[in-house]
C-alpha positions in Angstrom: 8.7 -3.0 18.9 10.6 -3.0 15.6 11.4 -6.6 16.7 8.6 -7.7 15.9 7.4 -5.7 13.3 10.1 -7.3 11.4 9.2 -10.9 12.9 6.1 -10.3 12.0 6.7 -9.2 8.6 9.2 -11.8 7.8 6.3 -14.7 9.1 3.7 -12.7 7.0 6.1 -12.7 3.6 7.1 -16.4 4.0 3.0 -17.4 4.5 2.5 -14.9 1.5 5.1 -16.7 -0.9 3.9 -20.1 0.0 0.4 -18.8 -1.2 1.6 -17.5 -4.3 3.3 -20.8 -4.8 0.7 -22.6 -3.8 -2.2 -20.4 -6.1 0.1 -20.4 -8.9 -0.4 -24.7 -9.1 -3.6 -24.2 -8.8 -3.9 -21.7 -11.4 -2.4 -23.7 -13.6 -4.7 -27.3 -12.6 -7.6 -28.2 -14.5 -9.4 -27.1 -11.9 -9.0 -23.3 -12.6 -10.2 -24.1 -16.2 -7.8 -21.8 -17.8 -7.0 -19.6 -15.1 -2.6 -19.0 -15.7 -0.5 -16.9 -13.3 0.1 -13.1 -13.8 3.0 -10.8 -11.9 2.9 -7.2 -11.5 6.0 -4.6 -10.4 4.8 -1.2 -9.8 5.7 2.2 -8.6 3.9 5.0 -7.8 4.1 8.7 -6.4 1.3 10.4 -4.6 0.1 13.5 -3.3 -1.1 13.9 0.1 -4.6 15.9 0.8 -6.6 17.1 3.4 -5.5 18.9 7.1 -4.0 15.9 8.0 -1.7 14.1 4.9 1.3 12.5 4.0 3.5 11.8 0.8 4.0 8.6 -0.5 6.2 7.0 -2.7 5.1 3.1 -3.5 7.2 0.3 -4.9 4.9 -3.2 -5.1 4.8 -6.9 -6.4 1.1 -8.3 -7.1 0.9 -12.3 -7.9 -1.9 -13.8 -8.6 -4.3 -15.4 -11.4 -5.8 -14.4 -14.3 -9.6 -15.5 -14.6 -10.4 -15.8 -18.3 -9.9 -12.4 -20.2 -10.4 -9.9 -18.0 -10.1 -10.6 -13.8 -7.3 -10.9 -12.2 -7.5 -11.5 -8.2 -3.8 -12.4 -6.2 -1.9 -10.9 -3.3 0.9 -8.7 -2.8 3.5 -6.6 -0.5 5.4 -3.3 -0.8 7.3 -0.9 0.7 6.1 2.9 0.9 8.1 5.8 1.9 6.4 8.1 4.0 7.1 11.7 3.7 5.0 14.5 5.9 4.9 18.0 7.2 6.0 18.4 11.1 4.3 21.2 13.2 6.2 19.6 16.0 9.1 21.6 18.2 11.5 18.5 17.8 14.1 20.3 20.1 12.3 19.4 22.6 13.1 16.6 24.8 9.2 15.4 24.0 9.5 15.5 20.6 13.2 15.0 19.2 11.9 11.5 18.4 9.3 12.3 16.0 10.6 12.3 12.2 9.3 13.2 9.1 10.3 10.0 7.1 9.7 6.7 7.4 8.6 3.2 5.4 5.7 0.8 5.9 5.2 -2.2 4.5 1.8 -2.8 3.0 0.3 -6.4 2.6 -2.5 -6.7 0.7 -5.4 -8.7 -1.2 -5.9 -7.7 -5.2 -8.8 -7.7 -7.6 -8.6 -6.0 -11.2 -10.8 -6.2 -14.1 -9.4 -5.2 -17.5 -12.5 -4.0 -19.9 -12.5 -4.7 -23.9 -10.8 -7.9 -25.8 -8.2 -9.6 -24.7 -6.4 -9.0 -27.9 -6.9 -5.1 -27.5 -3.5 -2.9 -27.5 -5.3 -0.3 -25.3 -7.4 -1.8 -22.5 -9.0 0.7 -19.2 -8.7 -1.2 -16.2 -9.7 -0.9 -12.4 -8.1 -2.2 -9.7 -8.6 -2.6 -5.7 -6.2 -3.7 -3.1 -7.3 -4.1 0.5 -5.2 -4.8 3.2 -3.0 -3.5 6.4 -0.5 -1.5 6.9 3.1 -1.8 8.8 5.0 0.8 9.6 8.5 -0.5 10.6 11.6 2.5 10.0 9.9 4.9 13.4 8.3 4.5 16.3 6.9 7.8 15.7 6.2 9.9 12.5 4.4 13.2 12.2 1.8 14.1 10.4 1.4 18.2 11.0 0.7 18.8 14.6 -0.1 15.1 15.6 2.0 11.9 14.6 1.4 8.2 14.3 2.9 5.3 15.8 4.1 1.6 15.1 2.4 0.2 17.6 -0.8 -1.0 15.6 -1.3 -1.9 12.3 -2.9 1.0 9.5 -5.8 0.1 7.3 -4.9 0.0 3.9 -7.3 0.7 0.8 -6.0 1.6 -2.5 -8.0 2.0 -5.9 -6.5 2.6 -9.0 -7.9 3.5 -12.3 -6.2 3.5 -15.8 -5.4 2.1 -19.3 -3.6 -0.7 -20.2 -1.3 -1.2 -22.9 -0.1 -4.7 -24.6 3.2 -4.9 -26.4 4.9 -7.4 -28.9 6.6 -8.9 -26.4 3.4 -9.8 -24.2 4.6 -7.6 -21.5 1.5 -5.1 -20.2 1.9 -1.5 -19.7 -0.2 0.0 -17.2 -0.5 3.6 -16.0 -3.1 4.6 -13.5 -4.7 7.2 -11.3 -4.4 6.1 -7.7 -5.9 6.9 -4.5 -4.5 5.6 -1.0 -6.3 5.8 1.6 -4.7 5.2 5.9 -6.6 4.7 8.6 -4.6 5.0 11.7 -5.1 6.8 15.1 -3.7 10.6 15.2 -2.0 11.1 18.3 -1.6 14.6 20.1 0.0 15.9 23.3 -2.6 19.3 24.9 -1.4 21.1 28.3 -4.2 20.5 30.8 -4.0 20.5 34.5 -0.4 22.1 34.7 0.6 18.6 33.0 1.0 17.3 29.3 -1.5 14.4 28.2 -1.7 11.8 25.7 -4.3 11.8 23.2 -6.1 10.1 20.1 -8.4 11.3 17.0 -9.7 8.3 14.7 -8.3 9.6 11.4 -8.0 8.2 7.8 -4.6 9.9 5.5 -5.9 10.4 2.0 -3.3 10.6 -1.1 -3.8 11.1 -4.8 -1.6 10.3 -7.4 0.0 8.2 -10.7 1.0 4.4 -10.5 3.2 2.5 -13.5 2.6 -0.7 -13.4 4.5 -3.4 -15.4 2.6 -7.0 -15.9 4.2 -10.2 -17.6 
């Protein structure tokens, strides 16, 4: 199954770079009127919340366009670490293969809009990625007393608010509030009928936290 995670990742990258590369003439054609091509690195550390949570730590590359002064839409992949509390007995023949850390790979879509003059040092932001979720280091990952799998693909929403700030150099500064939020089924094993049997909630992983972002 990791197979092809990792096929499938590899396929998704390549199609993802050839977009970029492909936008990025675009961008810069008469066509876009303007529009020139904008990069972003950025990290981030969040929180998780609720019954059901997880840690993250997030390291991401956003390409895209710049629209005039202020919007900014492009595309983008990461890697997240995944770090989570395990109610699980993992001596236990039926769980010693459930782990507490693992990565996924998000690939996403991303809008922002920058508020205030172009020329402004300090500048608030917003921005949204929407996209899916791989995970790609476990087959199976705990999250309290019920874990999640690599079998299917995790929604992936992320909104981040925050300030912007310009430098000499033309390099942007961006430091955020984020919010990720997963939506994955939550698997659980309950004794019923002298036997052990599989089980699903619907569930959606909130985290809270602070993303850098740097911009060129």
């Amino acid at each position: 199954m990791r197979r092809v995670f990792f096929i499938f990742l590899t396929a998704v990258a390549s199609l993802v770079a050839s977009a970029q590369s492909a936008f990025y003439n675009a961008v810069n054609s008469a066509a876009w009127s303007g529009g020139k091509y904008k990069g972003f690195i950025e990290a981030g550390a969040l929180k998780g919340v609720g019954s059901h949570n997880m840690d993250m730590i997030d390291i991401l590359t956003t390409h895209g366009a710049l629209i005039g002064d202020s919007f900014f839409v492009g595309a983008g992949l990461g890697a997240t670490i995944l770090l989570t509390d395990n109610e699980f007995d993992t001596s236990s023949d039926r769980y010693n293969d459930v782990t507490t850390k693992a990565v996924m790979i998000p690939l996403y879509a991303d809008m922002r809009y920058t508020f205030g003059s172009y020329d402004a040092t300090i500048r608030p932001f917003v921005d949204l990625k929407l996209g899916a979720s791989l995970l790609v280091s476990n087959d199976y990952v705990a999250v309290g007393d019920r874990y999640i799998d690599s079998d299917r693909a995790m929604a992936y929403i992320s909104p981040t608010f925050g300030v912007r700030f310009s430098t000499s150099a033309g390099i942007g500064i961006n430091l955020g509030v984020t919010y990720n939020l997963i939506s994955q089924r939550l698997y659980y094993y309950d004794y019923y009928d002298y036997y052990y049997h599989d089980y699903y909630d619907g569930a959606i992983l909130h985290a809270i936290g602070a993303r850098l972002q740097i911009e060129w």
